[in-house]
N, C-alpha and C positions, 0 to 999 in steps of 0.2 A: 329594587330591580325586579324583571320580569322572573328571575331568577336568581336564586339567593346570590352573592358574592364566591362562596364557596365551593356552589355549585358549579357554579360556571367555569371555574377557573379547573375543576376537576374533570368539568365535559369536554372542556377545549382539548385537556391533556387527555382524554380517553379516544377521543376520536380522531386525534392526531397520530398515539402511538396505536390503538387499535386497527383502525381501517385503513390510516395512511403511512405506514411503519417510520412514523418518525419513531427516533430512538432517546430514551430519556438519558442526558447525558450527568446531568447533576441535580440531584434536591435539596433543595437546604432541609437541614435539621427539624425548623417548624414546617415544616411544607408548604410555606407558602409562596415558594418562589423554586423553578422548573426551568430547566436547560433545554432546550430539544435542538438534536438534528436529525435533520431527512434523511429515509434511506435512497435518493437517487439526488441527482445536483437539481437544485432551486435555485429561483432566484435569491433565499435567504437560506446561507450556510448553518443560521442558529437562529432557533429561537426565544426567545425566552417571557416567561408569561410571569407574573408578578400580582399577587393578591396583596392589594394596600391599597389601604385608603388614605386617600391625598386630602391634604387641608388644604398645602399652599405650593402652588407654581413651582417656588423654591427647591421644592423637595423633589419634586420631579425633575429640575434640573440637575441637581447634585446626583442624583441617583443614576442618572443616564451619562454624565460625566464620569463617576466612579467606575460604573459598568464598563465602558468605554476603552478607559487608560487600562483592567483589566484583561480584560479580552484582548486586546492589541500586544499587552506581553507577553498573555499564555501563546499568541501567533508568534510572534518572534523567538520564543526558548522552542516552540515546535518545529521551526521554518516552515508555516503555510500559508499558502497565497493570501491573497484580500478577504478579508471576512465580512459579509455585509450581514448584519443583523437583525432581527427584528422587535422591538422590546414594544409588550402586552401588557399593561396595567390595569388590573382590575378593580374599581375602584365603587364604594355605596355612592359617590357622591362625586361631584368634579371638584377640585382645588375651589375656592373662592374668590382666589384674583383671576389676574387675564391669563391664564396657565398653558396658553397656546400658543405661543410666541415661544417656547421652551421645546417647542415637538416639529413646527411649521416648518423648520428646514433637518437635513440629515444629517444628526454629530459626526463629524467624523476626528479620528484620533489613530494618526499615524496610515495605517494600510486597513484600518476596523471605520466601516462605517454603520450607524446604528439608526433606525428608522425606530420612530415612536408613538403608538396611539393609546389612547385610555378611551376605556370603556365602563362606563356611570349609565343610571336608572336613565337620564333624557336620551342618551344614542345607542342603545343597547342595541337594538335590532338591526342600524346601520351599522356599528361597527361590526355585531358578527357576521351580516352578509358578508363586509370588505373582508374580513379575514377569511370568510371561505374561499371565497375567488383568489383569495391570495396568496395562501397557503395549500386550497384543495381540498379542506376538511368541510366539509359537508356537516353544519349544526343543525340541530333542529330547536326550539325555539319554546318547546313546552315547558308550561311551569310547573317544576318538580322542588317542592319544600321540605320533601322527607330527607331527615338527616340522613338517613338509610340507604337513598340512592346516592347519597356524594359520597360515603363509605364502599358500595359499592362499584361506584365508576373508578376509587381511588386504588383499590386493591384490583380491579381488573388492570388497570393504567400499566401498573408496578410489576404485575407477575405477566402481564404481555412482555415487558421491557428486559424483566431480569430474563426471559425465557431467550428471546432474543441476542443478550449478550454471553449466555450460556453459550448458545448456537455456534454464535462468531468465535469465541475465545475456544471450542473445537475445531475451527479452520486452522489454526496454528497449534493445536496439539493432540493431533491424530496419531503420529508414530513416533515412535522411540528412533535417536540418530545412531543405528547399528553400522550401518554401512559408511558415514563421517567416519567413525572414530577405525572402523577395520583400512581406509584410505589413509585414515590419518598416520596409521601402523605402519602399510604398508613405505610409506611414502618414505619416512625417515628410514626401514630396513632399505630400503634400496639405494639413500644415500648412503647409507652406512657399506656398502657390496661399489658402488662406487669408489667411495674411497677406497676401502680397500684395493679396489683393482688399480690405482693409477691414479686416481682424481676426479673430481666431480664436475673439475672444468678443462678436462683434458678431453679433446675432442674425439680422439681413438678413442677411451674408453666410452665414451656419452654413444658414440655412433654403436657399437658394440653391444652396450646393452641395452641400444631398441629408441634414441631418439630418430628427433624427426630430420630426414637425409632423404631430400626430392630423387638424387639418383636410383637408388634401392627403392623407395617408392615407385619410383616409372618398370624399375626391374621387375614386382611383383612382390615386393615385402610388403603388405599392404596393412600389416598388425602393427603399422610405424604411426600408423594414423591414430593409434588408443595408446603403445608402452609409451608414449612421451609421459601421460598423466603422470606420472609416478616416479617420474624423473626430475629431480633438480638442479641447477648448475651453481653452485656456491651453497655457504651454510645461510647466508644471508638472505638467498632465493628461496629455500628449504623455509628457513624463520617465516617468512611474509607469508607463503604460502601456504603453510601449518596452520596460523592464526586464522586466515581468511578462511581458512575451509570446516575451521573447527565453529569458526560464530555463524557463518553463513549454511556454510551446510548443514550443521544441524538443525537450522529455523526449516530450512527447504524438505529437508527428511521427516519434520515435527509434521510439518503441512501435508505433503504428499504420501509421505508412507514407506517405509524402507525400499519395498520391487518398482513404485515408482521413480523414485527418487534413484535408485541403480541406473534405471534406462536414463533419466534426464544427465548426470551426471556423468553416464559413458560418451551420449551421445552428444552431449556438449562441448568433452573433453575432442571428440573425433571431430566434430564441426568446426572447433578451435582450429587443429592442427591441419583439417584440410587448408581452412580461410589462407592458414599462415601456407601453407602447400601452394597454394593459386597464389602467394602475390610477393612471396620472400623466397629465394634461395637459399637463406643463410639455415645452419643446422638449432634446433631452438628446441626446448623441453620444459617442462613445466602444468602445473594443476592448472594454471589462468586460466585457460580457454575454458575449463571445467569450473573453477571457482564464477566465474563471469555467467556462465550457464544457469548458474543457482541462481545469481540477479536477472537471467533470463527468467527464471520460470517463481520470482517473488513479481515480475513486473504485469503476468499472467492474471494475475489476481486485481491488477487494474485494470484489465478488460472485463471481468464479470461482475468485479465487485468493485466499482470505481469508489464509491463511497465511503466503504469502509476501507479500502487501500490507501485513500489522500487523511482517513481519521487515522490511520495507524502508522503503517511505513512506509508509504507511501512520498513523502516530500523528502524525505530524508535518503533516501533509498534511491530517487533519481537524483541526489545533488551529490551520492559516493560514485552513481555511475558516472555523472560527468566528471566528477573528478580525477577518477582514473584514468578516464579514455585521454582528458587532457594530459595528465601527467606520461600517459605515452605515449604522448604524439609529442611530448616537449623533451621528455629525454632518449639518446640514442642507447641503441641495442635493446630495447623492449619490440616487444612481438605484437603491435597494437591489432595487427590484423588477426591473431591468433584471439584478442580480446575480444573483436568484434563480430568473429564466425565462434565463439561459444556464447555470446550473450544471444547472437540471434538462433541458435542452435537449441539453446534451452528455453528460448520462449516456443519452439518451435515444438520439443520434443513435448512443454508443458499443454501446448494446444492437443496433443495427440493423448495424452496419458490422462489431461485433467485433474481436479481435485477430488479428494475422496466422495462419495455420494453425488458425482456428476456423469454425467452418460451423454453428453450434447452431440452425436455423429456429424454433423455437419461440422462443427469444428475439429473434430478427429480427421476429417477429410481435406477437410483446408489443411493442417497440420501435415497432414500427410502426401498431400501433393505437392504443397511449397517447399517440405523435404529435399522429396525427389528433384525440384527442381534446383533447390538448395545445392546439395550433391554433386547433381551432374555437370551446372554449369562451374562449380569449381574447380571440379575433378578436369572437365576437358580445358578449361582456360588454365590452371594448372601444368598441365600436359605440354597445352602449346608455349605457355610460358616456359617451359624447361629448355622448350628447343631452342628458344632464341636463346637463351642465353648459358 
């Protein structure tokens, strides 16, 4: 080859994870075989490059089969969409039978479909053009022998990659969850002052210490719109609500920060209880609007960072938000609209507050005026809601 085998197969990954932030997702053990994904969506969700030398067709069949049926379960134990892949062989030599017939069409297996080309001494220069245009990685074409420079591109490769996943694995643990666990305190003392007085589903006492009750709202008790948070009605409402606030909010508190995390979490909990203000009469209390708020401002994180949001929690993360919303729209006396003015509440409040080491004004601004608009057309539809009825 124009360039050693070894070489190449180091440059592709240097200039992939270098200047185009693909990110190295797996090496094998020899190194000779390299996972990548993109940092922004491609046409190919993974790559993968593979230093072997092929004798026979065969073996490139097997191997792109193997690869295949794997990829398609790790998608499946993950729940993520279709994986189209692209599998790189680098090879001294082509197979020696007809070994194209093996590549000519796209394996597919299951929802994973796997595109394959090998690159040998005869097409060196076309295959690396097509993979620049096709990945975006810009080769260049010099022949370099020195064992020293594929040493070189290999350790820069590796400490670009590992720096990079340093990076991201601080997006989720920035703060300690002080402010979770002082809600989560507060939340069970207040059933506890409930029962005591009466019961925690006894509607004098719930109105009394601060749920949400549209007349005293209209009146000017307007502190009804945040004491629901902290109010539960059952030990069974108390249980769900504990739990979800203990795993979620504290992901949401790791990520933003304890003062952040305060404002998303109040103002999620208020935007809950207003939603439920504009479109329910009935008296209702509860962290939801506030828990749902935290999956407001984790779904934030798929508008900046799309990529790593769908590599991470992202699939998983919108298949509990549908599942809730469904399970409250299917069972009665759930406050769905209190679920859906804290999840949009908290992506709202996350627009405004951000992640740590982000300052984007323009989306503080969006945030902040979708707010206010948030707000006020709840508050007067609300309002005129109470008259009619």
């Amino acid at each position: 080859m124009g360039i050693s085998g070894d070489n190449l197969f180091w440059k592709l990954t240097h200039e992939a994870v270098t200047r185009h932030n693909y990110q190295i997702i797996r090496l094998s053990e020899d190194e000779q075989e390299v996972l990548l994904g993109p940092y922004k969506n491609k046409k190919f969700q993974l790559v993968r490059f593979i230093r072997m030398d092929l004798d026979w067709g065969r073996e490139l069949y097997q191997d792109i089969e193997r690869t295949a049926g794997h990829i398609d379960r790790i998608r499946k134990q993950s729940w993520k969409r279709p994986i189209q892949l692209l599998n790189v062989y680098i090879s001294t030599y082509p197979p020696v039978d007809e070994w194209e017939v093996h590549i000519a069409k796209t394996h597919q297996e299951g929802q994973t479909a796997i595109k394959s080309i090998v690159v040998h001494k005869d097409n060196e220069a076309e295959m690396v053009l097509y993979l620049s245009k096709m990945l975006g990685v810009g080769l260049s074409l010099e022949k370099s022998l020195d064992p020293n420079d594929t040493v070189r591109l290999r350790s820069e490769a590796i400490i670009q990659s590992n720096r990079r996943v340093k990076e991201e694995s601080q997006i989720f643990n920035f703060g300690k969850p002080i402010f979770t666990y002082l809600f989560t305190v507060l939340q069970i003392l207040m059933f506890l002052f409930l029962e005591a007085a009466g019961g925690s589903q006894n509607t004098q006492v719930l109105i009394q210490f601060g749920a949400k009750y549209n007349p005293l709202i209209i009146n000017g008790e307007w502190w009804r719109f945040f004491t629901p948070i902290i109010l539960h009605i059952g030990m069974l409402h108390l249980l769900m609500n504990t739990l979800a606030l203990i795993y979620i909010g504290s992901a949401v508190e790791r990520m933003y920060g304890s003062v952040k995390f305060l404002f998303i979490y109040i103002f999620a909990g208020g935007s809950g209880t207003l939603a439920s203000f504009a479109i329910s009469a009935s008296i209702s209390a509860g962290a939801s609007g506030a828990i749902f708020g935290c999956f407001g401002a984790l779904l934030f994180l798929g508008l900046i960072k799309p990529n790593l949001f769908f590599r991470t929690i992202g699939s998983n993360l919108i298949f509990i938000i549908v599942l809730n919303l469904l399970f409250g729209f299917a069972v009665p006396n759930i406050d769905n609209a209190g679920h859906i003015g804290g999840l949009l509440g908290g992506f709202l409040a996350a627009l405004i507050v951000q992640l740590p080491k982000q300052n984007k004004w323009g989306l503080r601004l969006i945030g902040a005026f979708l707010s206010i608009l948030f707000i006020g057309a709840a508050y007067i539809y609300g309002v005129h809601f109470a008259r009619i009825f």
